[in-house]
C-alpha positions in Angstrom: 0.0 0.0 0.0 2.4 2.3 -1.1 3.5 5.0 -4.1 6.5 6.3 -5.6 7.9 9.1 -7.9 8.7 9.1 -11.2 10.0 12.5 -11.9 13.6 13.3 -12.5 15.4 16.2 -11.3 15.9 17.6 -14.3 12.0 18.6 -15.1 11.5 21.2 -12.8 8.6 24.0 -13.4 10.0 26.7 -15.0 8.4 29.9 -15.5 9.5 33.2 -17.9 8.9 35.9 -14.8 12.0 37.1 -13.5 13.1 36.8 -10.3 12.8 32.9 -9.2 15.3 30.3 -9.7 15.1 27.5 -12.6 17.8 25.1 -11.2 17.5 21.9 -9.9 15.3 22.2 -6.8 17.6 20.1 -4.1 14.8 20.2 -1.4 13.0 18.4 -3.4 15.2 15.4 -3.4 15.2 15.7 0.2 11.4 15.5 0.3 11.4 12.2 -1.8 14.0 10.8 0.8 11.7 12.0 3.4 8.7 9.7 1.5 10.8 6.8 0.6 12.1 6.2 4.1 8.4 6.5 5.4 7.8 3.9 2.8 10.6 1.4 3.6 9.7 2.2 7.3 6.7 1.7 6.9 6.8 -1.8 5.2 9.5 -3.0 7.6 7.7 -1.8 11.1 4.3 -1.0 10.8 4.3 -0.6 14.3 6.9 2.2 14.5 5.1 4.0 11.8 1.3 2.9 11.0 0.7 5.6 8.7 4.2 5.5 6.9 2.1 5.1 3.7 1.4 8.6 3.4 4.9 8.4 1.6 2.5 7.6 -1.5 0.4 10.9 -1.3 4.0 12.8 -0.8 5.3 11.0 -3.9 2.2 12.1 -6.0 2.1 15.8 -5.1 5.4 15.9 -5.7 5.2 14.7 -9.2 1.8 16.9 -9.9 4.0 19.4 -9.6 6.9 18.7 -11.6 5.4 16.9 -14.3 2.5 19.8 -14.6 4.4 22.4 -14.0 6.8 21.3 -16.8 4.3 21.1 -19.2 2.5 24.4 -17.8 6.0 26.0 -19.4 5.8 24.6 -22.8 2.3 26.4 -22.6 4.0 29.2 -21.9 6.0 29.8 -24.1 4.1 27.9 -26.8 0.2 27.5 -26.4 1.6 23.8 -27.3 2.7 20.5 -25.6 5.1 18.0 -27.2 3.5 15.0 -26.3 5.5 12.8 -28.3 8.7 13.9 -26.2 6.9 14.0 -23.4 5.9 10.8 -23.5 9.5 9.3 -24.6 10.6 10.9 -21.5 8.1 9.2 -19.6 9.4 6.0 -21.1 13.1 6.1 -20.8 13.0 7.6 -17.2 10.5 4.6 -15.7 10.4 1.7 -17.7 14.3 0.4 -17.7 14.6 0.4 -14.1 10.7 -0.7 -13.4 11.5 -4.0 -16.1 14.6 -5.2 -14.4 12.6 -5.2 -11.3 9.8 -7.0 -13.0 12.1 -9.8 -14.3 13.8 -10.3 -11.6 10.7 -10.6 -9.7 9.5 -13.2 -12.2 12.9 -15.3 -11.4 12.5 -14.9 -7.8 8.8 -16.0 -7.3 9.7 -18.9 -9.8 12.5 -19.9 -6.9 11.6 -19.1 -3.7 8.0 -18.9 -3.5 5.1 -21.9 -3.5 3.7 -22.8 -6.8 0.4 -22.5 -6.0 1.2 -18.7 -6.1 2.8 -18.8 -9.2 -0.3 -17.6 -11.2 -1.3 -15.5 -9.3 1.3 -13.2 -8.9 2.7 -13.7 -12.4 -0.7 -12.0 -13.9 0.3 -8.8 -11.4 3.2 -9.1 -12.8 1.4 -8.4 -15.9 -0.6 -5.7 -14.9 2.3 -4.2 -13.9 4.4 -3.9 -16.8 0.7 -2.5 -18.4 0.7 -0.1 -16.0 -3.5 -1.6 -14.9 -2.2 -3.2 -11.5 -4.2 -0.8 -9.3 -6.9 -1.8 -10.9 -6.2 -5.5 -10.5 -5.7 -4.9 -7.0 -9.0 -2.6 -6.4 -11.2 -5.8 -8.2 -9.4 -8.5 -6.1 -9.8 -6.3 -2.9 -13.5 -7.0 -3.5 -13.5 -10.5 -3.7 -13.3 -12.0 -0.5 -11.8 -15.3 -2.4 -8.8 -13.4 -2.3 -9.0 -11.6 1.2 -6.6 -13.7 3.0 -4.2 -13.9 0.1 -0.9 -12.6 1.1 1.0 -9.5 -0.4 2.7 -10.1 -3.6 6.0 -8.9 -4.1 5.1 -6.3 -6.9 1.9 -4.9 -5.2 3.7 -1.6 -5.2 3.5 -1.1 -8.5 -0.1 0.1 -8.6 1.1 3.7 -7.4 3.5 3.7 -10.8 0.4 2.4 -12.5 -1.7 5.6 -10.9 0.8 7.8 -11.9 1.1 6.3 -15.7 -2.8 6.7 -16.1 -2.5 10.2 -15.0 0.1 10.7 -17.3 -1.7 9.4 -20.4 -4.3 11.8 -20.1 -3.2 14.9 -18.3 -1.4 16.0 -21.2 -4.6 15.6 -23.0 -6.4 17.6 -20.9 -4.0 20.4 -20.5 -3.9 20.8 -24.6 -8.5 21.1 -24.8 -8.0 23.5 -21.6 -5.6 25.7 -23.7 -7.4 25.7 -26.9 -10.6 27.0 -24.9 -8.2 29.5 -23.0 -7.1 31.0 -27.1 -5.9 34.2 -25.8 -4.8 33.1 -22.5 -3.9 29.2 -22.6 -2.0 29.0 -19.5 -5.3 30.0 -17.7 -7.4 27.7 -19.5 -4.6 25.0 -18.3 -5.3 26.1 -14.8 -9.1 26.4 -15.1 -9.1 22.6 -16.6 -6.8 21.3 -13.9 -8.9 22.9 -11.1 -12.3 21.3 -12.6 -10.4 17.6 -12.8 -8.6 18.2 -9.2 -11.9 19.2 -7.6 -13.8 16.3 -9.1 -11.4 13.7 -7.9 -11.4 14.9 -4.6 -15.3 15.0 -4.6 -15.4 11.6 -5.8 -12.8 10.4 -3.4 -14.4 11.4 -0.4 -17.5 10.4 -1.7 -16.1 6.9 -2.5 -13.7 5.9 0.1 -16.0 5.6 2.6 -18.4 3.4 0.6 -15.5 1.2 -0.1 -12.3 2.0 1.6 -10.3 -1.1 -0.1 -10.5 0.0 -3.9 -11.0 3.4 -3.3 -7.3 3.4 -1.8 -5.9 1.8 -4.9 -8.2 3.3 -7.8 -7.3 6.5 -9.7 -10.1 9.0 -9.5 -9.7 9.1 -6.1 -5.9 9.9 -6.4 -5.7 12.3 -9.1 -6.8 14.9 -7.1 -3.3 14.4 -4.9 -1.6 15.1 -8.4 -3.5 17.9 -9.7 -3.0 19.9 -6.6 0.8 19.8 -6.9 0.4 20.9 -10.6 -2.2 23.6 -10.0 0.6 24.7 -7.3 3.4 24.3 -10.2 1.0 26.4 -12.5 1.3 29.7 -9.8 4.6 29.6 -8.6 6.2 32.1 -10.8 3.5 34.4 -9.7 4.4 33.6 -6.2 6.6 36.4 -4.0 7.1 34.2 -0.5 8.9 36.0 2.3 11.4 34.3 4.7 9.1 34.7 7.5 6.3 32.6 5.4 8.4 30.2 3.8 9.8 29.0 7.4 6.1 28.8 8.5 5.1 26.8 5.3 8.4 24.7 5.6 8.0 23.4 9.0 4.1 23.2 9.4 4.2 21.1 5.9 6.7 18.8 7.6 5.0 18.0 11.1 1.8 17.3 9.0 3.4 14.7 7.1 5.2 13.4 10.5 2.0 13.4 12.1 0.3 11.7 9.4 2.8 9.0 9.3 2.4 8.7 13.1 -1.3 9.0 13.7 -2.8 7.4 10.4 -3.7 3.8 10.7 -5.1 1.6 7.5 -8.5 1.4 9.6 -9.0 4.5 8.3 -10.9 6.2 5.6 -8.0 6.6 3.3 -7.5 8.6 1.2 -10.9 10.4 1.9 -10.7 14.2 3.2 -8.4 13.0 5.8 -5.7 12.7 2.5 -5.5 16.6 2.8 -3.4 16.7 5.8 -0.3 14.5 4.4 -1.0 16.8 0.8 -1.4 20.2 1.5 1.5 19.8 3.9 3.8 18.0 1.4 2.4 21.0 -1.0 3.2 24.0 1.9 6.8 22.6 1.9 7.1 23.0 -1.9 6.3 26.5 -2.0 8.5 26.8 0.9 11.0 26.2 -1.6 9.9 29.2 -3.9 13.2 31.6 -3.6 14.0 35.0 -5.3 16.5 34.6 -7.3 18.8 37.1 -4.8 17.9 35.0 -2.0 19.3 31.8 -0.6 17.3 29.9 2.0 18.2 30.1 5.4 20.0 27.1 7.2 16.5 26.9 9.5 14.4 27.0 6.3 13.1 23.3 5.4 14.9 24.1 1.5 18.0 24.1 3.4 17.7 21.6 5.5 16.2 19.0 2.7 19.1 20.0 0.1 21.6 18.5 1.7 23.4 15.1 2.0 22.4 12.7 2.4 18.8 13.5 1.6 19.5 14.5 -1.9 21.5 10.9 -2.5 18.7 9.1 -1.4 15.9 11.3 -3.1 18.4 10.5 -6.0 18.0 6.9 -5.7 14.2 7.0 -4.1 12.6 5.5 -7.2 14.9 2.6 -7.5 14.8 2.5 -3.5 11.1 2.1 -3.7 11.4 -0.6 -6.5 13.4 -3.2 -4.9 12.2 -2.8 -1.1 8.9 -4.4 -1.2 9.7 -7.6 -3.4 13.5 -8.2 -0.9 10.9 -8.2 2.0 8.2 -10.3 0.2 10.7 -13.0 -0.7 12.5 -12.7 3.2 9.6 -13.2 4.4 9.1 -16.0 2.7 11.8 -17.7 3.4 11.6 -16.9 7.4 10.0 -19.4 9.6 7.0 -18.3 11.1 6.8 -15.1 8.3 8.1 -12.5 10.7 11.7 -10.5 10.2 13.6 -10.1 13.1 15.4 -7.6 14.0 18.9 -9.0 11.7 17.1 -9.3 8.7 14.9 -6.3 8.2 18.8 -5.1 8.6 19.9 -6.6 6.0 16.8 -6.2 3.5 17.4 -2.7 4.1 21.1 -2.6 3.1 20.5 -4.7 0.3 17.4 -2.5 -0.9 19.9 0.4 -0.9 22.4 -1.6 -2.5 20.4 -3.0 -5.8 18.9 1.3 -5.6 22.1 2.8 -5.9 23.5 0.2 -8.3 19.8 0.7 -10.7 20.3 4.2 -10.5 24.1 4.2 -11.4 23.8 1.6 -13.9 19.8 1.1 -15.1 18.5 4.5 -14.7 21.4 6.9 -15.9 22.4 5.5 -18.9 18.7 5.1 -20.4 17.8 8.6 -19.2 20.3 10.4 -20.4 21.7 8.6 -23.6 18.5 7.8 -25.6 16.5 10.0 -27.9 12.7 10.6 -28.4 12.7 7.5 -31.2 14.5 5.3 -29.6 12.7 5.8 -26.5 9.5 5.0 -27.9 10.9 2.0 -29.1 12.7 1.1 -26.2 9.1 1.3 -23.8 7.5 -0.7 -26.2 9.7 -3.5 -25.8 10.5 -3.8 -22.8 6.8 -4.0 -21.8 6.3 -6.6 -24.5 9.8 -8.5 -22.5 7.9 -8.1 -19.2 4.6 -9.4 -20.9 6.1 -12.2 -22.4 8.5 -13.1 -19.1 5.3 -13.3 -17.0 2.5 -14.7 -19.1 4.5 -17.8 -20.5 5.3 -19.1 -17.4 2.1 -17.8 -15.7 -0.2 -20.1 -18.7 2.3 -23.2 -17.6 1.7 -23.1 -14.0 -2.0 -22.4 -14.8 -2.4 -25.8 -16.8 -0.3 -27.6 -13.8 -2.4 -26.5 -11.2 -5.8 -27.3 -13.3 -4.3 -30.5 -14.0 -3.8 -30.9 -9.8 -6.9 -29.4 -9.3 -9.3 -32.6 -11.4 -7.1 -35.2 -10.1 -8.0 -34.8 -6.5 -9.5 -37.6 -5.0 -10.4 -39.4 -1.5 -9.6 -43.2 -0.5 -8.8 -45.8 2.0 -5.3 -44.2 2.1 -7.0 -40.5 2.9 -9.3 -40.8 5.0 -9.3 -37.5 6.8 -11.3 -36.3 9.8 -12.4 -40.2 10.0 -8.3 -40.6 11.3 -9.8 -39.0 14.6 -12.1 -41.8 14.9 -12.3 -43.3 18.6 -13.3 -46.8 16.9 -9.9 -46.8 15.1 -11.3 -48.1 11.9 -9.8 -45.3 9.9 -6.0 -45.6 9.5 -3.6 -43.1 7.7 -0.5 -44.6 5.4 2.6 -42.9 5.5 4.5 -42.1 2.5 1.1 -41.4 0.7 0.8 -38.1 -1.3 -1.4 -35.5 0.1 -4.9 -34.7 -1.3 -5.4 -32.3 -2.1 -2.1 -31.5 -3.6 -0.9 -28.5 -1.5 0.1 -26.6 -5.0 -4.0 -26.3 -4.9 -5.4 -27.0 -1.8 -5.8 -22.6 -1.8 -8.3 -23.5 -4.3 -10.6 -26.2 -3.3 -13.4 -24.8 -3.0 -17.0 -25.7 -2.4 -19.8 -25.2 -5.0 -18.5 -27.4 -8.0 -20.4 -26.4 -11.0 -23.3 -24.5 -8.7 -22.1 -21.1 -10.3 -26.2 -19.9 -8.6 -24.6 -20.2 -5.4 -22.0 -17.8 -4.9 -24.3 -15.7 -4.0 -27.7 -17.3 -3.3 -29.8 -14.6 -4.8 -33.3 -15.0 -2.4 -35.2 -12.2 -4.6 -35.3 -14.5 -7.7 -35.2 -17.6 -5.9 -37.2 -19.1 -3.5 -36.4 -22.3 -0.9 -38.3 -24.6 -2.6 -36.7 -24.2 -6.1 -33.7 -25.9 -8.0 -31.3 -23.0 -7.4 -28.2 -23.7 -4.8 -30.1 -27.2 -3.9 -28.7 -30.6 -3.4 -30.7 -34.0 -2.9 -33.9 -35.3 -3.9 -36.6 -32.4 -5.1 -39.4 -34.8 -4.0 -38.1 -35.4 -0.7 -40.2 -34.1 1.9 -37.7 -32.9 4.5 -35.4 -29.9 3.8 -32.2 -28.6 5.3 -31.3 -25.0 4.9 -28.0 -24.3 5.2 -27.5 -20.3 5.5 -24.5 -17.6 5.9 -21.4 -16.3 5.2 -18.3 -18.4 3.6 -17.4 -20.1 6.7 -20.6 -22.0 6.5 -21.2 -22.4 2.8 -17.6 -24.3 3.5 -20.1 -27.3 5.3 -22.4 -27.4 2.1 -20.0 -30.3 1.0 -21.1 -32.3 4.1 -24.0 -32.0 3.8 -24.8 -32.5 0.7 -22.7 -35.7 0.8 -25.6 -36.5 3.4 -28.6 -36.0 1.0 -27.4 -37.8 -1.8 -27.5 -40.9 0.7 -30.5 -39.6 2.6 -33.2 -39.5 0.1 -35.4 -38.5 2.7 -33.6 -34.9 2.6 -32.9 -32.3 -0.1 -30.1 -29.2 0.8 -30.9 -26.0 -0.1 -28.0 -23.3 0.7 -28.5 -19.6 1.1 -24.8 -17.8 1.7 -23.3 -14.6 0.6 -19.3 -14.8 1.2 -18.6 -12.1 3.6 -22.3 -11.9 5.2 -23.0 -13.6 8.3 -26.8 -14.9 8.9 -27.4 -11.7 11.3 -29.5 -8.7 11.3 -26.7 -6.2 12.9 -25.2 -4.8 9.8 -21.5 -4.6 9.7 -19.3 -1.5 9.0 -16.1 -0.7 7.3 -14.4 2.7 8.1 -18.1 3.6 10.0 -20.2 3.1 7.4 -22.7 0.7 7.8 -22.6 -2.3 4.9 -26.6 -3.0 5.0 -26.4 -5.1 2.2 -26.0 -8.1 4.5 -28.9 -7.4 6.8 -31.4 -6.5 4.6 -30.4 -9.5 2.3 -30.5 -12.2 5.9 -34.4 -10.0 6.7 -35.7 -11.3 2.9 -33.9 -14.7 3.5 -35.3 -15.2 7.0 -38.7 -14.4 6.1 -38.5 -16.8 2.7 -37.7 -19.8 5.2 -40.4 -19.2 8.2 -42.6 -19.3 5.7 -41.2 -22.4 3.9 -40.6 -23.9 7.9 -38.2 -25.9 6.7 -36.8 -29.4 9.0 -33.9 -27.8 10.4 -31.3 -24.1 9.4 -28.0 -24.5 10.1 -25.3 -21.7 10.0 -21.9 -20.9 11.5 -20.4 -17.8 10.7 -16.4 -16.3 10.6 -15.3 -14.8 14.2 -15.7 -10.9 14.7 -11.7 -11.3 15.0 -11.5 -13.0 11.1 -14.3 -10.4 9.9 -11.7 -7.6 11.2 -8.2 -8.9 10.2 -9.4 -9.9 6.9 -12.0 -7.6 5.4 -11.6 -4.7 8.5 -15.6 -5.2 8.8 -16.7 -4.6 13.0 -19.2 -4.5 15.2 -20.0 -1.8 18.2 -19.2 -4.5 20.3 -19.6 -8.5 21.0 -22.7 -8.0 22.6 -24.1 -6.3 19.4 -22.5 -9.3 17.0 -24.3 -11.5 19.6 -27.7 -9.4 19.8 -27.7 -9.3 15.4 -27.7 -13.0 15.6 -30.3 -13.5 18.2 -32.5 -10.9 16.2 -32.9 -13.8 13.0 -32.4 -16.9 15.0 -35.3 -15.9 17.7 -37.8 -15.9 15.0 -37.0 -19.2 14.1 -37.2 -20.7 17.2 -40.6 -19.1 18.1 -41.9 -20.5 14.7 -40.9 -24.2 15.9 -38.1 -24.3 13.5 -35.1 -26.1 14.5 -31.7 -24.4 14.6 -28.2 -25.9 14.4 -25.4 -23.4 14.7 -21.8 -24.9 14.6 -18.7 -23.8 16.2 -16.5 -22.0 14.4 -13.2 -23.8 12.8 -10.0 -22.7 13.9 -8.0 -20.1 12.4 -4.6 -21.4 11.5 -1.5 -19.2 12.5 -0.1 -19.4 9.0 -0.8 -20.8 4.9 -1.3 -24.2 5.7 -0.9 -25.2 1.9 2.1 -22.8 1.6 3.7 -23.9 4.6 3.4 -27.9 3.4 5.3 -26.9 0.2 7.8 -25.5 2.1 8.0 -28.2 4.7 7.3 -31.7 2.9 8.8 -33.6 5.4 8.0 -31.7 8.2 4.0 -31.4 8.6 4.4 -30.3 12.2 5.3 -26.5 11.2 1.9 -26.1 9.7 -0.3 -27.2 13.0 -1.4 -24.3 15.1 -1.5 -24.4 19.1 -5.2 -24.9 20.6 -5.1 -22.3 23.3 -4.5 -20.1 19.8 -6.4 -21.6 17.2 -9.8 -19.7 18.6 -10.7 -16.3 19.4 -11.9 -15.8 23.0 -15.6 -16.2 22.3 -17.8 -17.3 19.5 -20.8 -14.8 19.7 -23.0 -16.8 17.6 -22.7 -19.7 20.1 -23.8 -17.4 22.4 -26.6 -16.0 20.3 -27.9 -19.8 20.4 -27.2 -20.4 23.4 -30.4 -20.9 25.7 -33.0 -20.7 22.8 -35.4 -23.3 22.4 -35.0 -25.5 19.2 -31.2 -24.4 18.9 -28.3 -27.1 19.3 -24.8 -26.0 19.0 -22.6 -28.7 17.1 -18.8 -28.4 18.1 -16.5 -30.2 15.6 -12.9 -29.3 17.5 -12.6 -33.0 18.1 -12.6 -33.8 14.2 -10.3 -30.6 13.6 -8.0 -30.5 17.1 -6.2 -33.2 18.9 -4.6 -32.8 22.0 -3.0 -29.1 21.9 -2.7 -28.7 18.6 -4.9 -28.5 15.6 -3.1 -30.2 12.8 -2.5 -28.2 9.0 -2.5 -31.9 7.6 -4.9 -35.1 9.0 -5.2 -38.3 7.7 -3.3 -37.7 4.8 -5.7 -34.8 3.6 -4.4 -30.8 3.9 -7.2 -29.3 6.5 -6.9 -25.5 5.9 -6.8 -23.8 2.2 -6.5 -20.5 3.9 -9.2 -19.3 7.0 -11.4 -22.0 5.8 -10.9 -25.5 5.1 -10.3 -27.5 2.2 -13.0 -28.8 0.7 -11.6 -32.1 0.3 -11.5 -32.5 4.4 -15.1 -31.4 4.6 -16.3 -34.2 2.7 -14.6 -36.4 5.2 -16.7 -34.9 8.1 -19.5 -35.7 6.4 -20.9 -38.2 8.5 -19.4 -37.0 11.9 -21.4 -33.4 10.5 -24.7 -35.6 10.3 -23.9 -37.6 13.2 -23.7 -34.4 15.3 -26.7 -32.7 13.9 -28.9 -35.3 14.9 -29.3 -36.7 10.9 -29.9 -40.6 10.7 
């Protein structure tokens, strides 16, 4: 969750009215080591700075203004804008450094990290080199399938891909806004950037608070961030800044951007309104840089202070810095038991981050930047996107066929028998020496709901519980279950419909929305209330009292698992525990029966990753009782008491002794939060058994 700049020194604003400078602005360097460091920081101790991503909103106004107020002064002296330079610029400045990054990233996930993540993060890779992997991210941010995934190592890219977007049309923009300015293009410019700047910022605080995931990572509600640097770009040679001002703006800007790095959390809002304290500070110490051309800044003034070494070195490197941090501490992490850095090797990623920076910049950045022309540039982009394409898609297409191939061969026999291991009667035994199922290369991926596309989600307003949709079992037969909730328990639809398919007395129906527990307390992200769920669990709960089916079961992910993995929260327990009560009261006063099961344990780390990693060593992968379950489940509680209800506990099938295993009988348990849904169909019976089902 990070940015980075793209500008180079050397495209400063410049402006025909005499009196300011026109060198190389060496503050500004300083300020790009000022947002790289929160960055890196940021990414290696979250806890010593949990809002070290406002290095990404520094980053953007920073560029705004350069690459604005560089193309404010062809206006001005032109009415025109040479895009096609511009654009070479663009190409020769980013995409060298950026590619070697990308391959190297391609070579290192094909070493170090598990197959089953090959795909994955060799289609970011993609987006990446096409500049769309904000995007990517913002989509997969919304689909809870992927809301326990772990970070990929070229997840930062999607603040070069913000930045590349803007760049494409800016230019665009800034060429219609002058031809409507005629007599006075350079106003026109500013006119059209002010319009663009204030509708971003409308729509991202709008936005952000509907959905705080994508709105962090999605461009309209980031462009704003970049058009106030350029509109700031646009006035400065109309500026006249006094010392006394300029040490005001310097200092202010920089304790808002200390605070925000302090204070700021990723619960918040973000970027939102609450964006404008990181931004207009960054902004007040640019202008705090404005000098007359016969004054020098004082040594107190922040222009002083963030022009010298080594700030200006690491500004200097700060794009290749932010580069190679984030996939060093993807892959060390990786390759750390447990997936925490200590102390030695944060060190050491952070040496080596400024290592591979200083030798791109010397040796990757340099040369391209300053020894290629406009042609050869364009060229030069070009292929080395079509390099990066073809380096991640190839391989990314063969470990997609591998994993499909995994994916259809999984099967269950004597020799995997599962939860039936656990078995008191001992019937069940477990081979050694016997290949897991599912392979752990896919395991992330067995999911529930084979070729019942109608039930992710259930839709109740077009479908009732009597119909075909989402059902399993016999249509005739005259008892129905209704299985209802969020993920965790469409996860037991497996079970249970391994039941009616030798119950013909029974027929399944399930009703489940991932990421919506059977409740009518609404939850919220970033204090806005995501209603969706509740109002969908009122129209479900009224379909089944009137359908008064044989028995509802549910189970629903802990408030801890709702907040670590989508940030969704309740007021309280009590309220989680009172929204459950309010739909499974009406059942029980309608004489319907009510099973609500215990929630699985939440394993400490990738069960399928950490088999690939430890094939001989299953052990690593089991997670310790006393921390496999938060401290209360509040839907037990919510059923606790009520007539009808029975609470079915399944730790004995999942837990033995203090620990509960990543692998049992042969079969992988966990594919992330969830299990697999090869081991649910082994607690098939000991799920009906439990119920009451005969």
């Amino acid at each position: 969750m990070t940015a980075t700049q793209r500008t180079g020194p050397s495209e400063l604003p410049h402006g025909p009215v005499a009196g300011h400078r026109t060198a190389q602005r060496l503050d500004i360097q300083g300020l790009r080591a000022v947002a790289v460091v929160l960055v890196v920081v940021y990414h290696l101790r979250p806890d010593l700075l949990p809002g070290g991503f406002v290095g990404v909103d520094v980053f953007f106004v920073i560029s705004g203004f350069l690459i604005i107020g560089s193309l404010a002064g062809q206006v001005r002296r032109s009415g025109r804008i040479g895009l096609l330079d511009f654009y070479a610029r663009r190409f020769r400045r980013l995409l060298p450094a950026a590619t070697v990054v990308l391959l190297v990233t391609v070579v290192g996930t094909l070493i170090v990290l598990p197959q089953s993540l090959w795909p994955s993060i060799l289609r970011e890779v993609a987006a990446s080199a096409l500049d769309i992997q904000n995007w990517a991210l913002a989509i997969l941010s919304t689909d809870y399938t992927h809301a326990t995934v772990g970070a990929s190592p070229v997840q930062h890219f999607w603040s070069l891909s913000v930045e590349e977007q803007f760049y494409l049309f800016i230019p665009l923009v800034m060429l219609l806004s002058a031809a409507l300015g005629r007599r006075r293009p350079l106003r026109g410019v500013f006119i059209g950037i002010t319009v663009v700047t204030i509708a971003s910022l409308v729509f991202s605080v709008v936005y952000t608070p509907i959905s705080h995931t994508p709105a962090y990572f999605v461009t309209p509600t980031r462009v704003w961030e970049l058009g106030l640097g350029g509109l700031a770009a646009i006035a400065v040679p109309r500026l006249r800044i006094g010392r006394a001002v300029r040490l005001m703006l310097g200092w202010v800007g920089l304790v808002a951007v200390a605070v925000s790095a302090v204070v700021f959390t990723t619960d918040m809002a973000f970027p939102g309104w609450i964006a404008l304290l990181p931004t207009v500070g960054t902004l007040a110490v640019l202008l705090a840089g404005v000098l007359p051309q016969e004054e020098g800044a004082a040594g107190v003034e922040t222009a002083s202070l963030l022009g010298r070494q080594p700030l200006r070195y690491i500004g200097d490197i700060s794009y290749s810095l932010y580069l190679w941090h984030w996939p060093l501490i993807v892959f060390a992490v990786d390759l750390t038991d447990g997936g925490e850095l200590g102390r030695k090797r944060q060190l050491a990623v952070l040496v080596a981050s400024f290592v591979l920076a200083a030798l791109s910049k010397h040796f990757v950045e340099d040369p391209f930047r300053k020894r290629l022309k406009q042609r050869g540039s364009l060229v030069l982009g070009a292929c080395l996107i079509a390099v990066s394409l073809v380096a991640s898609v190839v391989p990314w297409q063969i470990a997609q066929q591998r994993l499909d191939s995994l994916a259809a061969s999984i099967t269950l026999d004597a020799d995997h028998p599962g939860a039936l291991v656990l078995d008191p009667t001992g019937q069940a035994k477990a081979p050694s020496g016997v290949a897991l199922q599912p392979d752990p290369t896919v395991a992330g991926r067995d999911f529930p709901f084979a070729g019942k596309a109608d039930c992710v989600p259930f839709d109740y307003a077009h479908h009732n519980v009597a119909d075909a949709s989402c059902a399993y079992g016999d249509a005739q037969a005259p008892n129905t279950i209704v299985l209802i909730g969020d993920s965790h328990a469409a996860m037991f639809s497996t079970a249970l419909a391994d039941y009616v398919q030798r119950n013909p007395l029974y027929r399944l129906k399930v009703m489940m929305r991932n990421g919506c527990p059977f409740s009518a307390t609404p939850p919220s992200e970033a204090g806005v209330a995501l209603t969706d769920c509740s109002d969908q669990d009122k129209g479900e709960l009224a379909a089944i009292l009137a359908a008064k089916p044989a028995l509802v079961v549910t189970t629903a992910m802990s408030q801890e698992s709702y907040k670590q993995d989508l940030n969704w929260t309740w007021r309280s327990p009590q309220a989680m525990v009172d929204g459950y009560r309010g739909v499974l009261k009406p059942l029980s006063d309608a004489g319907i029966p009510v099973a609500v099961i215990h929630d699985v344990p939440r394993p400490l780390t990738s069960v399928p990753e950490c088999v690939q990693r430890n094939p001989q060593q299953f052990s690593r992968c089991d997670t310790p009782l006393d921390r496999a379950f938060p401290p209360a489940d509040t839907l037990v509680q919510a059923a606790t008491g009520l007539p009808g209800a029975k609470v079915v506990d399944l730790t004995k099938w999942l837990c033995t002794g203090a620990v509960c295993p990543g692998v049992i009988g042969n079969v992988i348990v966990y594919r992330d939060n969830h299990l697999t849904n090869t081991y649910v169909h082994t607690l098939s019976k000991p799920l009906a058994d439990a119920l009451g089902l005969h």
